[in-house]
N, C-alpha and C positions, 0 to 999 in steps of 0.2 A: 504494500500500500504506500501511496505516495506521500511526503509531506503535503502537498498543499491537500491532498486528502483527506487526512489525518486533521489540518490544519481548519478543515472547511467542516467536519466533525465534531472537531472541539469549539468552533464559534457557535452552532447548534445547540451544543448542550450548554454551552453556557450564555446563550440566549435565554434558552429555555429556563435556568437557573432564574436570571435575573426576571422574569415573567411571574407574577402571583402564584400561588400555591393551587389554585384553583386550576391555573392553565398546564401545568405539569398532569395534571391528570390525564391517563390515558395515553401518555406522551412514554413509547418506548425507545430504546437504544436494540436494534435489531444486529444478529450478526448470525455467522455462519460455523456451526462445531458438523464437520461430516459433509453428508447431503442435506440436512437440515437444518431453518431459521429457526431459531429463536431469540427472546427480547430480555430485557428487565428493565423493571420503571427509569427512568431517566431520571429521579429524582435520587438514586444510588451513583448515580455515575458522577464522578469527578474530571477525569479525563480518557484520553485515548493517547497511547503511545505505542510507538514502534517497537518491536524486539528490540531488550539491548541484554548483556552482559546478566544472567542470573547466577548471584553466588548460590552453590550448594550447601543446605544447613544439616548435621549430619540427626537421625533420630526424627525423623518428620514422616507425617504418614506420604506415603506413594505419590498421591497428585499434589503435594508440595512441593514445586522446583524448588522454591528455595528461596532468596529476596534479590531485591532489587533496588539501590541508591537512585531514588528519584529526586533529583535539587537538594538533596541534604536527607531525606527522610529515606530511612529504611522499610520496605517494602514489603510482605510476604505476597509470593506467589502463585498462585494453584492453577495447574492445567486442566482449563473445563472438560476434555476428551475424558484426562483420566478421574474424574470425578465422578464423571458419569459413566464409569467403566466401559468405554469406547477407546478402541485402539488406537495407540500413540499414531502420531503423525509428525514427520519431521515439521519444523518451522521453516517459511519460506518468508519471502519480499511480503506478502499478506496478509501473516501474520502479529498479531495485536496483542496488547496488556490493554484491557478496560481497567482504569482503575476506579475500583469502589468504596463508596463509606456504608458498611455495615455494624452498627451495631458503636459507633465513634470507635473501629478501626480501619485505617485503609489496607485494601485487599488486591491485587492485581490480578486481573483474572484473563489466562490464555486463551486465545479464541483463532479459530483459525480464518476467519475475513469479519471485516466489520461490516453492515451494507446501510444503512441512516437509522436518523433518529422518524417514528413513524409514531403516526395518532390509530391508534388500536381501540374502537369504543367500546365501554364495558356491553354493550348488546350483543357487539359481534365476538366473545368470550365467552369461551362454555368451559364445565367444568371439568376439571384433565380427568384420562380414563382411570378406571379403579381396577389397578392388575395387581392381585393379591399378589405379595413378596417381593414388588419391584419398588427397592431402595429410593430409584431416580425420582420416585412418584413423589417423593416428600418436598421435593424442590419446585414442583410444578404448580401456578398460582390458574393454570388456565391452556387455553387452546385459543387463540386468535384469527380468527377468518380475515385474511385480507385477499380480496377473488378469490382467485383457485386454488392461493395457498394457506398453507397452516403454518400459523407463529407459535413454538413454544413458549408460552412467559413463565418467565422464573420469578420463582418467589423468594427475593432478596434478601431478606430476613434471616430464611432458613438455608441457604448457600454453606453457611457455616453451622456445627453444631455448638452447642455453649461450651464444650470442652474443647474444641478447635478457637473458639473465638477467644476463650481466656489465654490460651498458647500466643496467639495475636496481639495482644492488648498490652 
């Protein structure tokens, strides 16, 4: 992904930032883990950056790359693929760090293309499917109809669990 796309990104979201609380509703950050989109509120997203340099922290569970020195702040990690137990994928030019604030920690999360910021109205959101014993289901805030395709939206919140987020904090 390009800087000025990157660049043209992050004026979006932080557009969207500086717009009432009201107008953030509904208002996602779409991207791309596999062959499928999904989103999370745009009101977790802080920024968009390029791959850079992840140190390795030793003791971390599996989809924790590790961190990342972003302007002085230390960074954790987490490769959305392996979170959602989806097989690795090298990183390319396309590849992104969303950075998040969940929970007053920032979280960097790997995604493999970023594609905009989208208005998703809670009408066209249905409730994610109910597949006894599937882990990924806990993170799911919804199903997204935007035409012919389906947005997954994550539920921001629970991206971390409380003993992952205290490891953070």
């Amino acid at each position: 992904m390009t800087n000025n796309n990157l660049n043209t990104l992050n004026q979006s979201i932080e557009d969207a930032a500086n717009e009432a609380e009201d107008t953030l509703k509904d208002m996602y950050l779409t991207f791309h883990l596999g062959d499928e989109n999904y989103g999370i509120e745009i009101r977790y997203v802080t920024e968009i950056v390029g791959m850079q340099k992840i140190t390795e922290v030793p003791d971390m569970p599996g989809f924790v790359k590790g961190v990342v020195n972003l302007r002085g702040q230390v960074i954790p990690v987490i490769d959305m693929r392996l979170r959602f137990n989806m097989p690795p994928d090298e990183y390319d030019e396309r590849t992104c760090i969303v950075v998040v604030s969940i929970g007053g920690a920032q979280v960097g999360l790997v995604v493999d293309m970023v594609n905009e910021v989208r208005n998703i109205d809670e009408s066209l959101v249905s409730p994610p499917p109910n597949v006894a014993g599937a882990a990924s289901a806990q993170y799911i805030r919804g199903m997204g109809k935007v035409g012919d395709t389906v947005v997954i939206l994550l539920e921001g919140k629970k991206l971390l669990q409380d003993e992952e987020m205290a490891a953070f904090m």
